[in-house]
N, C-alpha and C positions, 0 to 999 in steps of 0.2 A: 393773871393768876390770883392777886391779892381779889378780885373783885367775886372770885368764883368761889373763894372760902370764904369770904363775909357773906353768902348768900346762901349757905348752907343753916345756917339761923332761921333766915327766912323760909326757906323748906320745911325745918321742923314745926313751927308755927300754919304754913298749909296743910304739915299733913294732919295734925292735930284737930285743927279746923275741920277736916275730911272726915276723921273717924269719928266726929261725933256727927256729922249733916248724913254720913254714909248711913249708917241704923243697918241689922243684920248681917249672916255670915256671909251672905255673896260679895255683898259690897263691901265688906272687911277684904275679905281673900284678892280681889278685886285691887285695891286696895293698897294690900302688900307688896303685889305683881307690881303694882305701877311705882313705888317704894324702889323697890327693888335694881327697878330697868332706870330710876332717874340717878340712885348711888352708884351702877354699874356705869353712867355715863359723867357722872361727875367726877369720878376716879378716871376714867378712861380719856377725857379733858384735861383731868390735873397734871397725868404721866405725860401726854403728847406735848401739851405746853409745856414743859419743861424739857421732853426732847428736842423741840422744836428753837427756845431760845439756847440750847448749849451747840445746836447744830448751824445756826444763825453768827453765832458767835467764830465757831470754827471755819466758816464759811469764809467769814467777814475777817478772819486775819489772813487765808491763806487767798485770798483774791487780788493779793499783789501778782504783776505781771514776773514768769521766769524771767530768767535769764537765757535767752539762746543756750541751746546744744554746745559741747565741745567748747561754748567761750569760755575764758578765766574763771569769772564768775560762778558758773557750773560747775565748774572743775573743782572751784574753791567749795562751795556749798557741797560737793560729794566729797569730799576730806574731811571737810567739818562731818557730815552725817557719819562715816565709818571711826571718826574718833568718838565721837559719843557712845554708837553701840558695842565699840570695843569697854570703852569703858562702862557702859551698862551691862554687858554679858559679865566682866572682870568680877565685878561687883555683885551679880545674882548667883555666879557661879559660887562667890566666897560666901557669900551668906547663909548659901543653901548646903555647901560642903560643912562649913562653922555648924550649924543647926543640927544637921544629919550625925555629922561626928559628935555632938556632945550630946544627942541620944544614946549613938550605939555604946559609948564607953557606959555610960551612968545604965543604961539597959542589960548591957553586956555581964559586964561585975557583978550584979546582981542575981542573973541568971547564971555564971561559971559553970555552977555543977551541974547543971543542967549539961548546960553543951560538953562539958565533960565528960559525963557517962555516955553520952550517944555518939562522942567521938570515939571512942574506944571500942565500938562493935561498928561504926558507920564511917571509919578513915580520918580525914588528917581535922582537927579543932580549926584552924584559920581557912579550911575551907566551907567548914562546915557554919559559922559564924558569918561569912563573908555570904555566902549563899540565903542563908536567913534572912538579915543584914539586906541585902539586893532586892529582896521580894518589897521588905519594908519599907524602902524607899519609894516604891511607886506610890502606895499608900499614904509617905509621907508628904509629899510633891503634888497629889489632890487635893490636899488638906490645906498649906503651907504656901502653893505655889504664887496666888492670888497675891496675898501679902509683900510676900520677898520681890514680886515684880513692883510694887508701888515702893518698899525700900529699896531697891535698887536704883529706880530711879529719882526718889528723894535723896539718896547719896551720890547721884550724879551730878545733878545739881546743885548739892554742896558743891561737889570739887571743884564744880564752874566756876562758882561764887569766892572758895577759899583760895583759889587762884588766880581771882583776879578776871579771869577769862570769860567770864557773862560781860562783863564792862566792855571788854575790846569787843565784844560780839556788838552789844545794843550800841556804839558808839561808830561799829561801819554800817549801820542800817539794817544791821537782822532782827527782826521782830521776835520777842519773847517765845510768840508762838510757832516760828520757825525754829526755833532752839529746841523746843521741846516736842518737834514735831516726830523724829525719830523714836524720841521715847513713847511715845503714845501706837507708834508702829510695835514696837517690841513690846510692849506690856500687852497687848491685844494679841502677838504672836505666842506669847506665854500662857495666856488667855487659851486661845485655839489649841495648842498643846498639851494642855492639863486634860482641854473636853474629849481629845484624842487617848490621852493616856488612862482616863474614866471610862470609855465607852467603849473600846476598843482592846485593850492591852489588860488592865486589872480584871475583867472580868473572866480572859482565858487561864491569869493565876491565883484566881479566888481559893481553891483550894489549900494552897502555899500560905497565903494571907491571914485564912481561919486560922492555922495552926498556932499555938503559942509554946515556949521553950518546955511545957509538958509531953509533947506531943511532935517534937520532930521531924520525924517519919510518918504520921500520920495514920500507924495504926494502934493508938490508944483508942480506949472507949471514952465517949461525951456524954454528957447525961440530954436527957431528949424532953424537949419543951411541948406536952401535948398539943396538938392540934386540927380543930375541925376540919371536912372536907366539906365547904361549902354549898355544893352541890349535892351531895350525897346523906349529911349530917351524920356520917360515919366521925367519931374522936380516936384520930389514930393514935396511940400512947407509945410507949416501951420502957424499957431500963436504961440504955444504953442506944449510941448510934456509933459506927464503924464508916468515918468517913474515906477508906480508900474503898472498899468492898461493898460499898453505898447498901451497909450492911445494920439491922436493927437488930437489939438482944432483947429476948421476950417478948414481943411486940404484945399488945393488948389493942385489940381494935373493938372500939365500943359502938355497937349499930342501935341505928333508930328503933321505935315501932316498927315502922311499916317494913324493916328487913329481919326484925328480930322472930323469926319464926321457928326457929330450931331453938337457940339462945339467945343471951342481951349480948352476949361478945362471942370473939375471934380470937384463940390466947393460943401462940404456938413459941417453938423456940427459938426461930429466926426468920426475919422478915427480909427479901434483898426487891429494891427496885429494881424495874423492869422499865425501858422505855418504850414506845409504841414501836412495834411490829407488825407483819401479815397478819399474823394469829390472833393476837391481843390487842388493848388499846396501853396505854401507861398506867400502874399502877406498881402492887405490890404483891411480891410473890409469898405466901408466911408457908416456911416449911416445918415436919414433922407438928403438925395443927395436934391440939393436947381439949381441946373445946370448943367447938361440942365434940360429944364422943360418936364414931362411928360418920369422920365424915366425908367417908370416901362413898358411903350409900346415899348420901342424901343429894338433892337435886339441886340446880345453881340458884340463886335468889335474883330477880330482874325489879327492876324500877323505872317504870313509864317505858315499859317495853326496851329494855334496854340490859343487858345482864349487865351486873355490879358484882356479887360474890359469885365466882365459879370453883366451881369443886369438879373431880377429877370425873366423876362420874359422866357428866358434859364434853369435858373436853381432855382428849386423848396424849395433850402435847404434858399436861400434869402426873406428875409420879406419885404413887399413893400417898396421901397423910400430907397431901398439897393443896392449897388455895390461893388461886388468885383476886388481890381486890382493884376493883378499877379506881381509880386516883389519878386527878392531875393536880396533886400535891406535890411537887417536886421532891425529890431527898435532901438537895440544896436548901432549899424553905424550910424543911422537918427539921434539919440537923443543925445547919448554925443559927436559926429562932433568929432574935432580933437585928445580929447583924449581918442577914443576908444581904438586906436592904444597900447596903454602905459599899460593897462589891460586884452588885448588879449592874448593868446596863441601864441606860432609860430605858432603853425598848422592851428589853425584859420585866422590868420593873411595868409599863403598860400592859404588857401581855399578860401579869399575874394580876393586874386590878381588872384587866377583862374578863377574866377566867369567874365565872361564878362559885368555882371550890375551892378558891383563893380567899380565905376570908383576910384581908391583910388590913392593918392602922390605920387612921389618918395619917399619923407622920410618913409612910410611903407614899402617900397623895401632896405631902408639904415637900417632898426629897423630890419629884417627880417636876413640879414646879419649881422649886430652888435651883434644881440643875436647869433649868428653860433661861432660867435669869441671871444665873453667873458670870456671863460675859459681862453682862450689863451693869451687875454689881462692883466688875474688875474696873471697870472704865469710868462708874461714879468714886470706886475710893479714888483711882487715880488723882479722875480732874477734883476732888478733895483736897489734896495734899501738895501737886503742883504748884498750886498757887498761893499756899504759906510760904513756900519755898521763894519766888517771888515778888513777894510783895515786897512794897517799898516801906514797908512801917516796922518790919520785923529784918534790922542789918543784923542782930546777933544769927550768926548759923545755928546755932548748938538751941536757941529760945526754937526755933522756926522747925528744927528736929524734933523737938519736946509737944510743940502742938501738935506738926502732926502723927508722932505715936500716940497721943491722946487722940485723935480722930479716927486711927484706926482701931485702937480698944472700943469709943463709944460705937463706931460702926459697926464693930464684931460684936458688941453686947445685946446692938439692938437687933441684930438679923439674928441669933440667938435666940432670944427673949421671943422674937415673932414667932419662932420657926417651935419652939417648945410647945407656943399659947395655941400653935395650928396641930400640931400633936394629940394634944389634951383635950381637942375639938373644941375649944375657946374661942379660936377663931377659924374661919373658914380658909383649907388650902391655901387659896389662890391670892386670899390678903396675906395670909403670912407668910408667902412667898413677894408679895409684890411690895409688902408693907415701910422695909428698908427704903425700896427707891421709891416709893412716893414721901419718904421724908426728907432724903441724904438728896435724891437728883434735883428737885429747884434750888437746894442749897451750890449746889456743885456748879449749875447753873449763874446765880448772882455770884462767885466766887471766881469764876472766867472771866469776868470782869477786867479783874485787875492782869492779864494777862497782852493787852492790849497794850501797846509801847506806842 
């Protein structure tokens, strides 16, 4: 490892050498490419070495022979395994209820009147609080859950420790890393369960999630974040967006050149999606249309043979003083702007970076990768913190808690920090998603070390 980052010196000094012996833009461009394929492989060297010595490591402690089936021994080590995860569940459980409860009060109090008034026309306040409440949790358990599995099991390990009980462990021959070996099973189920609850379960109550104590019920108006249809360079605008009724107020749709042949816009008094049908493709329906005038005469507008604005005159299923505009803009995308992203699906979240009317950030290209890597992130904070817990140089409990919440702040500032600078197109996706574990995993790695008894 050491020997492949001291040699990154000596790279910059060849390629410098290169672009002056290279002369012209072929041999520059030329040049870059081979730049390019040698960082993508000395990065892709740095990661695997360091998976590879934490995998070696873990290998190499659990390579002691079992114990038979059914003998003592096994019997004894499945009692040890179910007191530990008892006491790791005990412990994620309180952490996570502790955390969630002194949201909802400090949130709650704040918002009263709110849930006040919409109890009084929408039924009982502690259901209607509880229900809110319920949604926000899932939201808060994506966020949150990562961490509270690595405190859980840094407070298990205390109890081992403040009890005495790590001693009588390492003193019948169980290896450090058989102690912690259930832990490392349950932080990775915690792990796997989060990526379930993100990909699966929040994205069927995004809706619920968007709303804030303005908006309850969910049919307040929002104010509407312009934006283009990639595809088309139609800017779809409005006043307002009516998230149960996937309903816009005023819509204004600003068309190109090449569609602007009647007018430069589309200005009617209500816009409602539509998704793909027999009839139609997805887009948006704008009713009682106010501009242009007269536009139940006029004929539909197509683009590379393809109709985009249909007026009623075309097609028979529209009611006078209708237009439909084709759009694979979702209303989801239009209406909560920047934090669709944060309640999406991966898969979703791929399917709107394929979509060419999808004009979306880089930071949905940084969130795309970041969720690829989260497992892997759970599992270097972990082996991080583990082994403070451990070691033989640090007997105060309470010093050995104090490092590693400091480990877990530096690790959250810098996957932060990465994940902003890949936002801002500073840095590219894939380093600031990767950029954490190529500095935290050879650490996590030399830090397994001391895990060895």
């Amino acid at each position: 490892m050491s020997s492949v980052i001291s040699n990154l010196p000596h790279v910059s000094h060849k390629v410098t050498d290169s672009v002056v012996a290279a002369g012209g833009s072929r041999g520059f461009s030329r040049l870059i490419r081979s730049l390019r394929l040698r960082l993508v492989l000395y990065r892709f060297l740095y990661v695997s070495t360091g998976l590879l010595l934490t995998l070696l490591n873990l290998l190499r402690y659990s390579s002691q022979p079992h114990p038979p089936r059914n003998s003592p021994a096994h019997l004894s080590m499945m009692i040890l395994d179910r007191y530990l995860l008892r006491q790791y569940v005990q412990i994620f459980v309180i952490c996570f209820v502790s955390m969630m409860g002194l949201y909802i009060v400090i949130d709650a109090f704040g918002h009263l009147d709110q849930f006040s008034s919409y109890a009084k026309e929408n039924g009982n306040l502690l259901a209607i609080i509880g229900e809110y409440y319920a949604y926000r949790s899932l939201s808060f358990f994506d966020r949150a859950g990562g961490i509270l599995a690595m405190i859980a099991a840094i407070f298990t390990a205390t109890w081992l420790q403040r009890h005495e009980e790590l001693t009588a462990m390492l003193a019948a021959g169980i290896s450090k890393f058989r102690v912690i070996k259930p832990l490392i099973f349950a932080t990775i189920a915690v792990s796997l369960l989060g990526v379930a609850n993100r990909e699966f379960i929040i994205p069927t109550v995004r809706d619920e999630l968007a709303r804030d104590t303005n908006d309850l019920g969910g049919t307040e108006s929002r104010d509407l974040e312009p934006r283009f249809d990639g595809r088309t360079d139609i800017l779809i605008s409005g006043q307002k967006t009516i998230a149960k009724e996937q309903r816009i107020l005023e819509p204004t749709f600003i068309l190109p050149s090449r569609l602007a042949q009647y007018d430069k816009q589309l200005v009617a008094e209500n816009a409602y999606y539509q998704p793909a049908t027999a009839e139609h493709p997805a887009g948006y329906l704008l009713d009682k249309v106010s501009t242009p005038k007269g536009i139940d005469n006029l004929a539909s507008l197509q683009l590379d043979n393809e109709p985009i604005v249909i007026t009623s005159r075309d097609a028979p299923w529209l009611k006078p003083g209708q237009v439909f505009v084709v759009s694979q803009v979702s209303f989801q995308i239009l209406a909560s702007g920047s934090t669709w992203r944060h309640y999406a699906s991966t898969g979703e979240l791929i399917t709107e970076l394929s979509r060419p009317s999808s004009e979306l950030g880089a930071d949905v290209r940084v969130a795309v990768h970041a969720r690829l890597t989260q497992p892997v992130m759970d599992a270097t904070l972990l082996m991080l913190g583990l082994p403070l817990m451990f070691s033989r140089r640090n007997r105060n409990v309470f010093l050995s808690i104090g490092l590693c919440l400091l480990v877990v702040v530096a690790f959250s500032i810098v996957t932060l920090a990465c994940q902003s600078l890949g936002g801002l197109n500073l840095l590219r996706p894939t380093l600031a998603a990767w950029l954490p574990i190529l500095i935290f995993l050879p650490i996590a790695a030399a830090m397994s070390q001391s895990l060895r008894t």
